[in-house]
mmCIF entry with sequence, helices, sheets and N, C-alpha, C, O atoms, coordinates in Angstrom:
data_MODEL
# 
_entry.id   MODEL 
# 
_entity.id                         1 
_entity.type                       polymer 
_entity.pdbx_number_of_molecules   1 
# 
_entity_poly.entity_id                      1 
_entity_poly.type                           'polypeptide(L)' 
_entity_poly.nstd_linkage                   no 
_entity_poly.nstd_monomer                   no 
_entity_poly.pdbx_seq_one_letter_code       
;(UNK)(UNK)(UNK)(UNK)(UNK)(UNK)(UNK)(UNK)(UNK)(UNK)(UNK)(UNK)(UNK)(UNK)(UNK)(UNK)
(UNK)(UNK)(UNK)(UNK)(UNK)(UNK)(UNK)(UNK)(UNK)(UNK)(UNK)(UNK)(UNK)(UNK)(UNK)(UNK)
(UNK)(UNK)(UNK)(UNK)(UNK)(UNK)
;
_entity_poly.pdbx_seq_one_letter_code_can   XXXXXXXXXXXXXXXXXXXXXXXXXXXXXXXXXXXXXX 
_entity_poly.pdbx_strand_id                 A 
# 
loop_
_entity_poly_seq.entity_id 
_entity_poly_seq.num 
_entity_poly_seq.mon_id 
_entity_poly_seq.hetero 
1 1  UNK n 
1 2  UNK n 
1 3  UNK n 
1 4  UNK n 
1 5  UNK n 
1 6  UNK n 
1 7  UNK n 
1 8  UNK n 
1 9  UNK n 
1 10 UNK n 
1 11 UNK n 
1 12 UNK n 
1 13 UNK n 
1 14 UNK n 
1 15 UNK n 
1 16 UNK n 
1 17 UNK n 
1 18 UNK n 
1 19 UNK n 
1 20 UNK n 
1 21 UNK n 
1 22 UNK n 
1 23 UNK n 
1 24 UNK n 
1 25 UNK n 
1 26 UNK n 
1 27 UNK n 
1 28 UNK n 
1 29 UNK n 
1 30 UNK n 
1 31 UNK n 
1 32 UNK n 
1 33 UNK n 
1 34 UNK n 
1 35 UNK n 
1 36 UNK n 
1 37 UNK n 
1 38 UNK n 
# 
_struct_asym.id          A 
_struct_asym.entity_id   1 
# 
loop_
_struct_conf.conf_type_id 
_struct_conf.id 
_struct_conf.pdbx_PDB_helix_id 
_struct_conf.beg_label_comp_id 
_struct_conf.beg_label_asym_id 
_struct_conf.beg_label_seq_id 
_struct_conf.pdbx_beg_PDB_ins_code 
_struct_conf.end_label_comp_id 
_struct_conf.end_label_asym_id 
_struct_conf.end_label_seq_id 
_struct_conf.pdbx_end_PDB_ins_code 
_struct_conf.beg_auth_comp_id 
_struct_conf.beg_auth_asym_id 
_struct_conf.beg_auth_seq_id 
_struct_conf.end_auth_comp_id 
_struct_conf.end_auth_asym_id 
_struct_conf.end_auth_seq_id 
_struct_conf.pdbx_PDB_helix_class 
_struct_conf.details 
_struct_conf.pdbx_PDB_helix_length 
HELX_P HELX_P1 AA1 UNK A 2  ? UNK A 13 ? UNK A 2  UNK A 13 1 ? 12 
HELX_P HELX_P2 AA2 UNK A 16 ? UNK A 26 ? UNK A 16 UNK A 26 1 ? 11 
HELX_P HELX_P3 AA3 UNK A 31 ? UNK A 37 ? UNK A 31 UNK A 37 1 ? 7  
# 
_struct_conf_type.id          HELX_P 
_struct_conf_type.criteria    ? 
_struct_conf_type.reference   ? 
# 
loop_
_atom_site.group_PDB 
_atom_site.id 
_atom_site.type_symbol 
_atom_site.label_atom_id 
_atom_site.label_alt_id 
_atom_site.label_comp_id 
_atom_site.label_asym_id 
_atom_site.label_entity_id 
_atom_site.label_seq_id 
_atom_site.pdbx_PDB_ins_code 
_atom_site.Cartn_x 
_atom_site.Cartn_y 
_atom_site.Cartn_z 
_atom_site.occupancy 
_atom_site.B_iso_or_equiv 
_atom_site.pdbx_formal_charge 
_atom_site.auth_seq_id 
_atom_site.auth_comp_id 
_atom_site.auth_asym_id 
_atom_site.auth_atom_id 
_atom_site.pdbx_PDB_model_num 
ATOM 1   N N  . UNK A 1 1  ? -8.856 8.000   4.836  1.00 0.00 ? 1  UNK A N  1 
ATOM 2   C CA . UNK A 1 1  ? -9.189 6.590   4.505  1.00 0.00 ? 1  UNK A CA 1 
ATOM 3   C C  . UNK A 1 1  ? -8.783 6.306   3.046  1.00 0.00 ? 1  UNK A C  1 
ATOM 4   O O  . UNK A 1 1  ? -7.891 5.506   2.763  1.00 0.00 ? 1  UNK A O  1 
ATOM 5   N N  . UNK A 1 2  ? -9.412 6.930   2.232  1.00 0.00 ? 2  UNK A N  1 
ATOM 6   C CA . UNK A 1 2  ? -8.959 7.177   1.021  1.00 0.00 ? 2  UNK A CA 1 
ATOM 7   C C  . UNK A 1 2  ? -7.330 6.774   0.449  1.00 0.00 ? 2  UNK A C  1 
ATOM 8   O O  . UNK A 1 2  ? -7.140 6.032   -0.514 1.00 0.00 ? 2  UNK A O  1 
ATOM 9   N N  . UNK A 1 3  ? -5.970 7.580   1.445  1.00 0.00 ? 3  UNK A N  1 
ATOM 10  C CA . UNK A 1 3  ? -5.338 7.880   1.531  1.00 0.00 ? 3  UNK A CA 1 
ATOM 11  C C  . UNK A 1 3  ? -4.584 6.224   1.827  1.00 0.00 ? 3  UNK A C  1 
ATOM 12  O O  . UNK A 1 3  ? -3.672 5.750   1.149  1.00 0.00 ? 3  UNK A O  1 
ATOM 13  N N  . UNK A 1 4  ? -5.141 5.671   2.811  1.00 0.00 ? 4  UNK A N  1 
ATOM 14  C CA . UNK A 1 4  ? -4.358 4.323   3.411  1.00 0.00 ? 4  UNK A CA 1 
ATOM 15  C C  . UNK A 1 4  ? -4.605 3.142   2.458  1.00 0.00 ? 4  UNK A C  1 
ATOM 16  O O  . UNK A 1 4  ? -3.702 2.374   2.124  1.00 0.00 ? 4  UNK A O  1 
ATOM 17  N N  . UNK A 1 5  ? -6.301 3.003   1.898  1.00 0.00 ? 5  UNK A N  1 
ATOM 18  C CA . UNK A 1 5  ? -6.520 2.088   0.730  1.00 0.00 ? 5  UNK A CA 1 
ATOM 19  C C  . UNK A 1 5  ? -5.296 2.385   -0.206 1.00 0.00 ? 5  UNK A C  1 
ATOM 20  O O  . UNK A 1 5  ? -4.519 1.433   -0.282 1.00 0.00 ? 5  UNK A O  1 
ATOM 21  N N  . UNK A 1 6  ? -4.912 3.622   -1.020 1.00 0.00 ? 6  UNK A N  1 
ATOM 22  C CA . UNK A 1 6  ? -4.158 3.686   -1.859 1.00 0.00 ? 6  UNK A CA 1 
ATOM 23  C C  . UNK A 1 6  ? -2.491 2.857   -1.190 1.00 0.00 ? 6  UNK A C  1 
ATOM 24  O O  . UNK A 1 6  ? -1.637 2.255   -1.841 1.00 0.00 ? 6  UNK A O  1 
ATOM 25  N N  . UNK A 1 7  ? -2.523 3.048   -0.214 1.00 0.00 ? 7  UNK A N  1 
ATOM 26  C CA . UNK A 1 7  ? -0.729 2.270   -0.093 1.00 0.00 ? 7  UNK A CA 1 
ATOM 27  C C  . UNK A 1 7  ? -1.131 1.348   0.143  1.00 0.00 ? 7  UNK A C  1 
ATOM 28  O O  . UNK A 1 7  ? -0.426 0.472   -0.359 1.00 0.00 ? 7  UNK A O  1 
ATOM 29  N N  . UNK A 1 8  ? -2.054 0.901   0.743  1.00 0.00 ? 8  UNK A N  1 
ATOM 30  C CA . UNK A 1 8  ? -1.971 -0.728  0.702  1.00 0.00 ? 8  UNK A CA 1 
ATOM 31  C C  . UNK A 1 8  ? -1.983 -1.387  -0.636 1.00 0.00 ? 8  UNK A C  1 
ATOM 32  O O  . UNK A 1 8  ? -1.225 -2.339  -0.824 1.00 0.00 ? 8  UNK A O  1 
ATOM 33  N N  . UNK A 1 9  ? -2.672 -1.022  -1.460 1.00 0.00 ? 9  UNK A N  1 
ATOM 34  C CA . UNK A 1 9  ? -2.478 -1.262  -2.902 1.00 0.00 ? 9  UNK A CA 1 
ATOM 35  C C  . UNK A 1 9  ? -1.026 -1.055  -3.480 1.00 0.00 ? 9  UNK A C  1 
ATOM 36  O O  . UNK A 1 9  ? -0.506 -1.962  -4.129 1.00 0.00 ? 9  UNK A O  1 
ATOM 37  N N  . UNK A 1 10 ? -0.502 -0.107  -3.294 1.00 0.00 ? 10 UNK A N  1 
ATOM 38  C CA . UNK A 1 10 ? 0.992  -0.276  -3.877 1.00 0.00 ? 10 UNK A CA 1 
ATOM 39  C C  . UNK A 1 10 ? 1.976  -1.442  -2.705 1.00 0.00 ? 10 UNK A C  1 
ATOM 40  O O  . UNK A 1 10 ? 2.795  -2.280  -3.083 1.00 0.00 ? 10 UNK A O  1 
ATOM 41  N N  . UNK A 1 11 ? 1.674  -1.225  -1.617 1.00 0.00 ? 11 UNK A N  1 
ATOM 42  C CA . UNK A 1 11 ? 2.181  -2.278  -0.903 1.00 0.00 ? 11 UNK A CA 1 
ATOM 43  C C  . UNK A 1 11 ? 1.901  -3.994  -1.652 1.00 0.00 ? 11 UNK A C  1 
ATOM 44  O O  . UNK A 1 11 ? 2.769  -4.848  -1.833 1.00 0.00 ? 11 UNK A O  1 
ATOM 45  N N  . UNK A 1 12 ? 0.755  -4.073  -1.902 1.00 0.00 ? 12 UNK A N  1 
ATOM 46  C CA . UNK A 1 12 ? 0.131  -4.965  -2.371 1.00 0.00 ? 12 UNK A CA 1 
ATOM 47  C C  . UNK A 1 12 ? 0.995  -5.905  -3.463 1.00 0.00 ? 12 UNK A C  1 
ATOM 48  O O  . UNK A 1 12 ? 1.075  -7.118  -3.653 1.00 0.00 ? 12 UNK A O  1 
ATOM 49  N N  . UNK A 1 13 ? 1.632  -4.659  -4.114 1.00 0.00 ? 13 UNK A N  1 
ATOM 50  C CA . UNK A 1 13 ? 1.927  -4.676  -5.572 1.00 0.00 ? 13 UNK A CA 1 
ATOM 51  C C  . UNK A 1 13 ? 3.584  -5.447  -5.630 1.00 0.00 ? 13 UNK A C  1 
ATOM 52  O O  . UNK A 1 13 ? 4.066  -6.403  -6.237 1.00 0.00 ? 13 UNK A O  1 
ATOM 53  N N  . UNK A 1 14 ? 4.098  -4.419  -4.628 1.00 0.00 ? 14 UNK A N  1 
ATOM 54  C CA . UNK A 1 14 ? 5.562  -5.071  -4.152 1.00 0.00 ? 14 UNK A CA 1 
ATOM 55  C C  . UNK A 1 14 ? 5.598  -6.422  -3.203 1.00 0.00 ? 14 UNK A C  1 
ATOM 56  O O  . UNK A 1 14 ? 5.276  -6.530  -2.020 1.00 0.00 ? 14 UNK A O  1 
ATOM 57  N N  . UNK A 1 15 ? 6.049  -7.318  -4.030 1.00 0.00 ? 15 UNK A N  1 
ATOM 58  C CA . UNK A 1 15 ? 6.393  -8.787  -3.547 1.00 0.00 ? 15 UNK A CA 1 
ATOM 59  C C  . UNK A 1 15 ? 7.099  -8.430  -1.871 1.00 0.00 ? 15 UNK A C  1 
ATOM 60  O O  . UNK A 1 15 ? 7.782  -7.526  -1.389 1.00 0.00 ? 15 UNK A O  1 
ATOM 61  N N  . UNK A 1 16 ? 6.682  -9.289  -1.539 1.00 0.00 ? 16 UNK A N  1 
ATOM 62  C CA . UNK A 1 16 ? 6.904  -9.878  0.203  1.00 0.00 ? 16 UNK A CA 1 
ATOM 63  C C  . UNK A 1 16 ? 7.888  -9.660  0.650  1.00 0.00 ? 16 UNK A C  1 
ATOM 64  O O  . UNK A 1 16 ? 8.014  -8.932  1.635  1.00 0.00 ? 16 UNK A O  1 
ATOM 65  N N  . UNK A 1 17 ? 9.094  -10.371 -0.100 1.00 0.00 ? 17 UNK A N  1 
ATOM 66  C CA . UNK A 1 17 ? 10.308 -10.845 -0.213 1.00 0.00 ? 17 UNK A CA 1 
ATOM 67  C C  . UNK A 1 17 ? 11.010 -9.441  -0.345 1.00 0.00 ? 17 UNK A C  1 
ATOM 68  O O  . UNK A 1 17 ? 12.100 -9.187  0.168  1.00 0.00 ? 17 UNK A O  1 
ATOM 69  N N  . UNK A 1 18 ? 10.392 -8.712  -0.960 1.00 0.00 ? 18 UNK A N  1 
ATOM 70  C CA . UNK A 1 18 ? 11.354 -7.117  -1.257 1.00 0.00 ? 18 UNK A CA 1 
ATOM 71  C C  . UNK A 1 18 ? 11.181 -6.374  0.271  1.00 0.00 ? 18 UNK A C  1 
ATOM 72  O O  . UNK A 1 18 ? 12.049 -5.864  0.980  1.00 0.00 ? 18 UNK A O  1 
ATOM 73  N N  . UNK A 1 19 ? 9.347  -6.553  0.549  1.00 0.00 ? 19 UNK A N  1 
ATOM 74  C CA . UNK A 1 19 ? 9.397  -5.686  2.137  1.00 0.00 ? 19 UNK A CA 1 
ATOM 75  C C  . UNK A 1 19 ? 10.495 -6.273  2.777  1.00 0.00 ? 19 UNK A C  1 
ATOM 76  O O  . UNK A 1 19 ? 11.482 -5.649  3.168  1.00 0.00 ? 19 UNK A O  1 
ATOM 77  N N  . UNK A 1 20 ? 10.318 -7.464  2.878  1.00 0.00 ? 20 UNK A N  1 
ATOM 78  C CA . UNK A 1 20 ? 10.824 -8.351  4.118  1.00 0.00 ? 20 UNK A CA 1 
ATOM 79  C C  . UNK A 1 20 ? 12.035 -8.117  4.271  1.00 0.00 ? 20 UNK A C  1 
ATOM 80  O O  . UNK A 1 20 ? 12.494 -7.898  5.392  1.00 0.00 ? 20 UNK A O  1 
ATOM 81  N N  . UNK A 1 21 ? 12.832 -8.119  3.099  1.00 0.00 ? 21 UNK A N  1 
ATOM 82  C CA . UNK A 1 21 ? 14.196 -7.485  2.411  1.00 0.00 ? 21 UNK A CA 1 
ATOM 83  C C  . UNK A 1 21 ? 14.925 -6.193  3.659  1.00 0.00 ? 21 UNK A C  1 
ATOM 84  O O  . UNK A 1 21 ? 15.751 -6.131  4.570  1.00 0.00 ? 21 UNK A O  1 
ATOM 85  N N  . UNK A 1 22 ? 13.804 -5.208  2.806  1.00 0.00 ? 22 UNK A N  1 
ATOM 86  C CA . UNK A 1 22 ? 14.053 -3.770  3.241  1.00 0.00 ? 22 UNK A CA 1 
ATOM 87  C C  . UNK A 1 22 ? 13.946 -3.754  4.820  1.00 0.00 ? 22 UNK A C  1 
ATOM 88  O O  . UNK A 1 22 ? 14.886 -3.491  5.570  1.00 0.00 ? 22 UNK A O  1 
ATOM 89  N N  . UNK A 1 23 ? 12.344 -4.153  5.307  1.00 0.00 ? 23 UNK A N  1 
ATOM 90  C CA . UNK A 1 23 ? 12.315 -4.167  6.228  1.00 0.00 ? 23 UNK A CA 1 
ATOM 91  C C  . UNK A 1 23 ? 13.678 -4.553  7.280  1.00 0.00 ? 23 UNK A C  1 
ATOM 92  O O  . UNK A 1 23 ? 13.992 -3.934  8.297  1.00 0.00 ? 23 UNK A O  1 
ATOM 93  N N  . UNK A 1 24 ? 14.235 -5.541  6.803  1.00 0.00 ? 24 UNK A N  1 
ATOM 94  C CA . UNK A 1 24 ? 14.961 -6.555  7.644  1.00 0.00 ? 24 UNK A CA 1 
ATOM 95  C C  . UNK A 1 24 ? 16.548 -5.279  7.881  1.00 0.00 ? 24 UNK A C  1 
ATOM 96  O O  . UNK A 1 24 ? 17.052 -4.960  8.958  1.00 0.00 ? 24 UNK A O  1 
ATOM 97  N N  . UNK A 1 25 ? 16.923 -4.865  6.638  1.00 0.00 ? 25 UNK A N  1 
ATOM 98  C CA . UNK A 1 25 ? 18.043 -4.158  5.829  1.00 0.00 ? 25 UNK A CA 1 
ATOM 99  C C  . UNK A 1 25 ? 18.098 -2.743  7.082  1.00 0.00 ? 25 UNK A C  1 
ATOM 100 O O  . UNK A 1 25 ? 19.030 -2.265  7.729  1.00 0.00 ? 25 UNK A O  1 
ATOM 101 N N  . UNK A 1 26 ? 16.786 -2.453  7.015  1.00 0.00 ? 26 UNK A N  1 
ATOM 102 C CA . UNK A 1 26 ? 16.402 -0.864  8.205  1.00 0.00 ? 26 UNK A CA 1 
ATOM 103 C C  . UNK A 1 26 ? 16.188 -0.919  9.421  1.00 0.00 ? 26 UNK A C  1 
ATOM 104 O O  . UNK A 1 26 ? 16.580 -0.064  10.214 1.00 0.00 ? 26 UNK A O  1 
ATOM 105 N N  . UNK A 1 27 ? 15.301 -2.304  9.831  1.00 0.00 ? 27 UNK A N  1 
ATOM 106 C CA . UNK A 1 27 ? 15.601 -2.663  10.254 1.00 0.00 ? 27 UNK A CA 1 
ATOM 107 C C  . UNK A 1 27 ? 13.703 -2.358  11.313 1.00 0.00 ? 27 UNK A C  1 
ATOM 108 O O  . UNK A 1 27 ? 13.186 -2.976  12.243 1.00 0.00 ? 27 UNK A O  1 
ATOM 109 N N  . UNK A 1 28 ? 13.360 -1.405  10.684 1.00 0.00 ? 28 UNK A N  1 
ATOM 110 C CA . UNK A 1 28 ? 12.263 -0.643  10.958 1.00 0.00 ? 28 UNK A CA 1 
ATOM 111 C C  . UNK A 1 28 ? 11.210 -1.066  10.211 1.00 0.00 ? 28 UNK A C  1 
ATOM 112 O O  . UNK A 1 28 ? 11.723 -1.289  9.114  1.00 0.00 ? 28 UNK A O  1 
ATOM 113 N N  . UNK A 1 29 ? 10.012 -1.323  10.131 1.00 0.00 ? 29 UNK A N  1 
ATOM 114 C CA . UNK A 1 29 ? 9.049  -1.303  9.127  1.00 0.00 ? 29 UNK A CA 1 
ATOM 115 C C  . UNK A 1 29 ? 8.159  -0.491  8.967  1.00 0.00 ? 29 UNK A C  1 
ATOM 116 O O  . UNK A 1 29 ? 7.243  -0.844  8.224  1.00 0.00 ? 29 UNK A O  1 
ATOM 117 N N  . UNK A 1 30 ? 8.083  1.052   9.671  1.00 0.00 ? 30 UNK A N  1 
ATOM 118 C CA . UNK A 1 30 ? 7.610  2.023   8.890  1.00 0.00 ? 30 UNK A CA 1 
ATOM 119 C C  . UNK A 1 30 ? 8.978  2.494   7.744  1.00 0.00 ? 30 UNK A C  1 
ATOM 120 O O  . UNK A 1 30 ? 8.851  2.647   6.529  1.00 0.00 ? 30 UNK A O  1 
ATOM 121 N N  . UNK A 1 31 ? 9.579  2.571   8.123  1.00 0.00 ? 31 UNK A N  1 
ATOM 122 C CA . UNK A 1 31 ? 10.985 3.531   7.452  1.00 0.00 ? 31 UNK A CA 1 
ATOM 123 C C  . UNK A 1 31 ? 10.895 2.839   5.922  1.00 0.00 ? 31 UNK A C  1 
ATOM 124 O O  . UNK A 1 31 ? 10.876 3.530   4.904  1.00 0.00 ? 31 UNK A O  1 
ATOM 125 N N  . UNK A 1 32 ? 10.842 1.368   5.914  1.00 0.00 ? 32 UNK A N  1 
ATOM 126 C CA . UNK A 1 32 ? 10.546 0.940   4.394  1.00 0.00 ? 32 UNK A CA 1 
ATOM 127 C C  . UNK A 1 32 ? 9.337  1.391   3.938  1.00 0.00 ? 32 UNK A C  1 
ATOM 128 O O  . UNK A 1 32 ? 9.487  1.634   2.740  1.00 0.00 ? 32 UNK A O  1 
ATOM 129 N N  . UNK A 1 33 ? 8.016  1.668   4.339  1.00 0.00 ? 33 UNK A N  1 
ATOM 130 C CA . UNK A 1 33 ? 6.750  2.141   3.891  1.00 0.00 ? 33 UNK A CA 1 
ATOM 131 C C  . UNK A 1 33 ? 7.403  3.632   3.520  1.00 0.00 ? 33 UNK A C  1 
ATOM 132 O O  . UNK A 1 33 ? 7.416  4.180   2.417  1.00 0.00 ? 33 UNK A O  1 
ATOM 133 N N  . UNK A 1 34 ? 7.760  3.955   4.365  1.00 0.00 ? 34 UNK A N  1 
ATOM 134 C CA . UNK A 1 34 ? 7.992  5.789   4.223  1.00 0.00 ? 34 UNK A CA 1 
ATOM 135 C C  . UNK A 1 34 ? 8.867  6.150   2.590  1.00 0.00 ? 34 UNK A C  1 
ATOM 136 O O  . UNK A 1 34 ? 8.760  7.128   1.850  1.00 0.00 ? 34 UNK A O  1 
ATOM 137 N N  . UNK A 1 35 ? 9.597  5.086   2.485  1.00 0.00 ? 35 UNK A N  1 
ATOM 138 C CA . UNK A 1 35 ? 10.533 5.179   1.165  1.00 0.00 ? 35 UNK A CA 1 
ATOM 139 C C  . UNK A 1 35 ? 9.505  4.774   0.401  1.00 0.00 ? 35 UNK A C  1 
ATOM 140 O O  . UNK A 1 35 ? 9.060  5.712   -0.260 1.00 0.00 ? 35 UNK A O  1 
ATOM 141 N N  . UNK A 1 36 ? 8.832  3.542   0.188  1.00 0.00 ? 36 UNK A N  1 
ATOM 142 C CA . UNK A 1 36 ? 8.240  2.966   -0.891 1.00 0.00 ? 36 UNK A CA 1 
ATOM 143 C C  . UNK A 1 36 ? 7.289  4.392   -0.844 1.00 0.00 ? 36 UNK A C  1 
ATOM 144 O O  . UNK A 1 36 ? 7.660  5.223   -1.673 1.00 0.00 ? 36 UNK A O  1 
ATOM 145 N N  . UNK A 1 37 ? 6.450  4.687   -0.238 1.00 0.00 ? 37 UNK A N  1 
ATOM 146 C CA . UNK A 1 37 ? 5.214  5.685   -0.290 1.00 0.00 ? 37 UNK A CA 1 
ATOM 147 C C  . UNK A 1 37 ? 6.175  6.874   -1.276 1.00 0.00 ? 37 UNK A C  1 
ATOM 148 O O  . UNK A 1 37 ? 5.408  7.243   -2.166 1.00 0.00 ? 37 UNK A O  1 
ATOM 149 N N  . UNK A 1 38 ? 7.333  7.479   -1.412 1.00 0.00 ? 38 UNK A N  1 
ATOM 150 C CA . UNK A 1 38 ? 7.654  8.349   -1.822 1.00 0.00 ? 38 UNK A CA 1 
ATOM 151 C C  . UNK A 1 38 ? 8.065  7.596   -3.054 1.00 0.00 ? 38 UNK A C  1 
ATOM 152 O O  . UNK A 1 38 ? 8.575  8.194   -4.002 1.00 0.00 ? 38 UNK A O  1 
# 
């Protein structure tokens, strides 16, 4: 639990427009979490 609060907070942090970006780019929307998390 611990663990998921913390990325949502960095998720949080990165504007919309950048997921939406990446997301769109990969095409996937874990695969952009998996990069940002690292």
């Amino acid at each position: 639990m611990r663990h998921r609060r913390r990325r949502a907070q960095r998720r949080a942090m990165i504007p919309d427009a950048v997921i939406s970006r990446v997301g769109r780019a990969l095409g996937v929307r874990q695969s952009h979490v998996a990069i940002i998390d690292r």
